[in-house]
C-alpha positions as CSV (number, residue, x, y, z in Angstrom):
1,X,84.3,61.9,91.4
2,X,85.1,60.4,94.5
3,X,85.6,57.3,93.9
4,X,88.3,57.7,91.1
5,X,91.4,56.3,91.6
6,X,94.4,59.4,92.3
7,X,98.0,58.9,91.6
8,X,101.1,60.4,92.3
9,X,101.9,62.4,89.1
10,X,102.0,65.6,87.2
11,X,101.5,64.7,83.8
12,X,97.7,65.6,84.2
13,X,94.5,64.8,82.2
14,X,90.8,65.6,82.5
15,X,90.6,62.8,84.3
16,X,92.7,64.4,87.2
17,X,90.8,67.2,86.9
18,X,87.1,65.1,87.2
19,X,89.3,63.6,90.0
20,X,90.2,66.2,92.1
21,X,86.2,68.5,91.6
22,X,87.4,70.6,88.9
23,X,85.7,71.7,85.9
24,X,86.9,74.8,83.0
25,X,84.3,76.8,81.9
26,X,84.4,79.0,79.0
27,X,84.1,83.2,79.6
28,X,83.0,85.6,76.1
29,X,85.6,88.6,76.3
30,X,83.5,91.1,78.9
31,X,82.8,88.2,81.9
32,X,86.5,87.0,81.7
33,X,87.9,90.2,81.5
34,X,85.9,92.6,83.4
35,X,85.3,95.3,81.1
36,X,83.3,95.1,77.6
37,X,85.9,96.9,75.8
38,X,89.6,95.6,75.6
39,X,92.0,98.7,74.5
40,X,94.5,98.1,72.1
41,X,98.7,98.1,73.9
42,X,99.5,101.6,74.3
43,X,103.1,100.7,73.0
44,X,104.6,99.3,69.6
45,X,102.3,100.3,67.2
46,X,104.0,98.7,64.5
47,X,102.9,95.2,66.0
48,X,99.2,96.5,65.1
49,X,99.4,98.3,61.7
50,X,102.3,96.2,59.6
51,X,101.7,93.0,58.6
52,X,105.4,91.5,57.8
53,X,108.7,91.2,59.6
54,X,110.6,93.1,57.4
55,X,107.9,96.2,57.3
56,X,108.8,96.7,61.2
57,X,110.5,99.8,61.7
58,X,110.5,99.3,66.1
59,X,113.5,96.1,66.4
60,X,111.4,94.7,69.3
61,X,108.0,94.4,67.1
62,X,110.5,93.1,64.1
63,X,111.5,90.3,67.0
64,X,108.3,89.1,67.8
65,X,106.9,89.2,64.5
66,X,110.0,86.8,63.5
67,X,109.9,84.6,66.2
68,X,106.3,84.2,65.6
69,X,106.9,83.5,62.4
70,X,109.0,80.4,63.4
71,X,106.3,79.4,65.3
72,X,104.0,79.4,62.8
73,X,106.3,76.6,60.5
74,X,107.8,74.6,63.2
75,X,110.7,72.3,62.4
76,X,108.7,68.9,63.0
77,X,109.3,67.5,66.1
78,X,110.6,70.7,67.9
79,X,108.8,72.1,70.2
80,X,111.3,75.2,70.6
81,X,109.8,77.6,68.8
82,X,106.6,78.2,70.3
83,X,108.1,78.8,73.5
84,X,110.7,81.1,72.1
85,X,107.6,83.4,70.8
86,X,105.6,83.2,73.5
87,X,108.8,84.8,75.5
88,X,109.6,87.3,73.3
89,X,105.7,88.5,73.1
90,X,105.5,88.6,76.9
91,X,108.5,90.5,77.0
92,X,107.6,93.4,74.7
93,X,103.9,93.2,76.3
94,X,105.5,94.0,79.7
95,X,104.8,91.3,81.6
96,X,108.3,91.0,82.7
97,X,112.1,93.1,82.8
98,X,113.5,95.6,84.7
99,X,111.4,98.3,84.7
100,X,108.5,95.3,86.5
101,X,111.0,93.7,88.5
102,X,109.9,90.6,87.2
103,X,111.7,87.7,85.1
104,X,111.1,85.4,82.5
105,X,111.7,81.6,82.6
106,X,111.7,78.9,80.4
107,X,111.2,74.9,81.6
108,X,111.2,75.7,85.0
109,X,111.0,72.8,86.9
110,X,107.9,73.2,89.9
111,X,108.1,70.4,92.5
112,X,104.8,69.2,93.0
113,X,103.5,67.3,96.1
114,X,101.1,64.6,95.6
115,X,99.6,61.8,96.9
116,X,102.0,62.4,99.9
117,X,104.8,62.0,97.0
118,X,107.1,64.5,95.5
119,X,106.3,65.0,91.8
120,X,107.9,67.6,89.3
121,X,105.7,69.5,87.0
122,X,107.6,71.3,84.1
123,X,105.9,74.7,82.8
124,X,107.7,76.0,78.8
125,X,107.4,79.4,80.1
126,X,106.7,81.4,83.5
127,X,107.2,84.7,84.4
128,X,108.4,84.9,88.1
129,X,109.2,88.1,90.8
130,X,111.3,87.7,94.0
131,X,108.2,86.1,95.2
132,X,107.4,83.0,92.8
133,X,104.7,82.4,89.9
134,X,102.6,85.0,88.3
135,X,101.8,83.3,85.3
136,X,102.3,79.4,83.8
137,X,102.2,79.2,79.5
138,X,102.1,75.7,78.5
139,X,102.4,74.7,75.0
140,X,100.1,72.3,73.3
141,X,101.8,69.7,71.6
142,X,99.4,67.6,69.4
143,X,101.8,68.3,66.5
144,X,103.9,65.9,68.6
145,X,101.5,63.6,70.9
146,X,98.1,63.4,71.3
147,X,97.2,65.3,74.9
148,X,95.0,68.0,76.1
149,X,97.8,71.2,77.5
150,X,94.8,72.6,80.1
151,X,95.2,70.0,83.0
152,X,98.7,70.3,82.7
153,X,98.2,73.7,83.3
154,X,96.2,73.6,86.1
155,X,98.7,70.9,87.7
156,X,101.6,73.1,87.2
157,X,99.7,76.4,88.6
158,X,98.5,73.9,91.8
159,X,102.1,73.0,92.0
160,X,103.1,77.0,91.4
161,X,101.1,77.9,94.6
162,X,102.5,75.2,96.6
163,X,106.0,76.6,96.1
164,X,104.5,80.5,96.9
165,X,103.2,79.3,99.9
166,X,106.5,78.0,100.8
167,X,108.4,81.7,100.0
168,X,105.7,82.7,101.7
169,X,105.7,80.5,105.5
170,X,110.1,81.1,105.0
171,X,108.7,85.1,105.1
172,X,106.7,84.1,107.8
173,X,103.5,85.2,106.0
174,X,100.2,82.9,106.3
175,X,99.4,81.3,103.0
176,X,96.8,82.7,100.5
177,X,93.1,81.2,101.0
178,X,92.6,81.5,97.2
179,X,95.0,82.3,94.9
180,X,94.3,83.0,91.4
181,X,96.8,81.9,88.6
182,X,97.0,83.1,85.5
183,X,98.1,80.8,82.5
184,X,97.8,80.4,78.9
185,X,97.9,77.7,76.6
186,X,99.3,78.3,73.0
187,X,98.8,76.4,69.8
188,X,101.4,77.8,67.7
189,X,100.9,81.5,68.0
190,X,97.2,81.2,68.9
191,X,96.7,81.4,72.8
192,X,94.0,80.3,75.3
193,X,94.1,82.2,78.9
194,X,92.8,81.0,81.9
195,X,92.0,82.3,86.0
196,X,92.6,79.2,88.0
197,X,91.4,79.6,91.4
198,X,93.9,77.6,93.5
199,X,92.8,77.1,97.4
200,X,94.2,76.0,100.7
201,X,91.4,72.7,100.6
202,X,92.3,72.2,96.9
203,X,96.0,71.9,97.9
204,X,95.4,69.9,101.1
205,X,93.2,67.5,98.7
206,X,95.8,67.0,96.2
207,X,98.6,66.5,98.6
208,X,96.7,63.6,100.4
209,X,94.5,62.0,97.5
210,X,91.5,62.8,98.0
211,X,88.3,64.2,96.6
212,X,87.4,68.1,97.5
213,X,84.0,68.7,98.5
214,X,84.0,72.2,96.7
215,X,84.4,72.7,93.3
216,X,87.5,74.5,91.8
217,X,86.0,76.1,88.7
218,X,88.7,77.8,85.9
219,X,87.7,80.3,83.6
220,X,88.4,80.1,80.4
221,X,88.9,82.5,77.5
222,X,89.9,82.1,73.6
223,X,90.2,85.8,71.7
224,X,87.0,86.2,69.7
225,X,89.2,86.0,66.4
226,X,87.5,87.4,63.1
227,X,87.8,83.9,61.8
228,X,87.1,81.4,64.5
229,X,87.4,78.1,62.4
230,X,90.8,79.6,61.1
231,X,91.9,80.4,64.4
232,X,94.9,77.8,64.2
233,X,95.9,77.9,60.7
234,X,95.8,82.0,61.4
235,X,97.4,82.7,64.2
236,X,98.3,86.4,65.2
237,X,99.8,86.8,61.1
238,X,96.4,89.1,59.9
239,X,96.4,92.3,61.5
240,X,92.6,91.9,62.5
241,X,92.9,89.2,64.5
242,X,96.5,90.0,65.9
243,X,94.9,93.4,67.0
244,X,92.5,91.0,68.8
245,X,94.9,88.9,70.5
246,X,96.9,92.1,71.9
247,X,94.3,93.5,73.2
248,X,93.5,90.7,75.5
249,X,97.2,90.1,76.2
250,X,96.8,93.6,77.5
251,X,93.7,93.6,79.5
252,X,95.4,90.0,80.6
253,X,98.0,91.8,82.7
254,X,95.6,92.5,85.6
255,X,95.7,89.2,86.3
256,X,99.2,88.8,86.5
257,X,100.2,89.7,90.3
């Protein structure tokens, strides 16, 4: 609303995001994704049809099935783990190496200007080409303090776009009017993935303080797991609902550029 009072930060809440005209909807699979049918990854079979670490013949399905083992019984306080997975996943997905030209990062800090201040927002992953962001994972860390990881989220994508607009004036290219971010959140090994829409008058409104007349809405899209109310205690360990999660980590990728 306009009348709420803005400050110069990054640690975001939904009250930033009521703040600055922004609102998350929720998508089902087919309106998020585009397509009513999400195929399963072409690659690493094992990930889909053995259950267990040790029954992984392929070393790069054994590594993400170990790591997401860790972060499925976190040491407590340690937030680690999580982030560890969700880099080894994205790596054996192919959203980043060589071949994609494309690397991956891990609490990268993103300067953020706001309020006519200079702010620092902190992603726990980001996968990054010679151009800047692609796509922003931010853990959620109730297990450690009670707070919502979505407008964090969205703060560090507005603060990702800032920065690609600023590779992009040195390249002497004119800024995006829109550009779409891709992030996830993850509660231990169970993921949410968003489209944030980032514009030019969104930026300009955060920069100065002030209320945008158009709404910046982000979609929003959990993986119809088998099990919905077991969705956290579950994770990707079960096959069926690890099959589930792939699959939209696959049809995910399009949204990555």
């Amino acid at each position: 609303m306009a009348n709420l009072v803005r400050n110069a930060k990054s640690d975001w809440t939904i009250i930033d995001l009521t703040a600055y005209n922004i609102s998350i909807i929720r998508q089902n699979a087919a309106t998020f994704f585009g397509q009513v049918s999400l195929p399963p990854p072409p690659h690493h079979p094992d990930l889909l049809n053995r259950l267990t670490a040790d029954e992984m013949a392929d070393e790069e399905s054994y590594q993400v099935v170990r790591y997401m083992d860790l972060a499925m019984d976190p040491v407590p306080g340690e937030e680690s783990a999580v982030d560890d997975f969700a880099m080894q996943l994205l790596r054996v997905m192919g959203y980043a190496g060589r071949a994609f030209g494309r690397d991956l990062r891990s609490r990268k800090d993103i300067p953020l200007f706001i309020c006519g201040e200079w702010r620092h927002a902190k992603t726990d992953v980001c996968v990054m080409d010679t151009n800047g962001y692609l796509l922003l994972v931010q853990e959620d860390k109730r297990h450690l303090e009670i707070v919502d990881p979505a407008p964090q989220l969205i703060a560090e994508a507005i603060a990702a776009v800032q920065s690609n607009n600023r590779t992009r004036d040195l390249l002497g290219v004119d800024p995006l009017d829109v550009k779409v971010m891709a992030g996830i959140t993850m509660t231990g090994t169970s993921p949410t993935l968003f489209k944030i829409p980032v514009t030019l008058e969104l930026i300009e409104a955060v920069q100065k303080g002030e209320y945008p007349a158009t709404p910046t809405v982000v979609a929003m899209h959990r993986p119809e797991v088998p099990r919905p109310a077991r969705r956290l205690n579950e994770g990707m360990r079960p096959l069926d609902s690890r099959r589930c999660i792939l699959a939209c980590f696959e049809a995910f990728k399009q949204f990555v550029n």
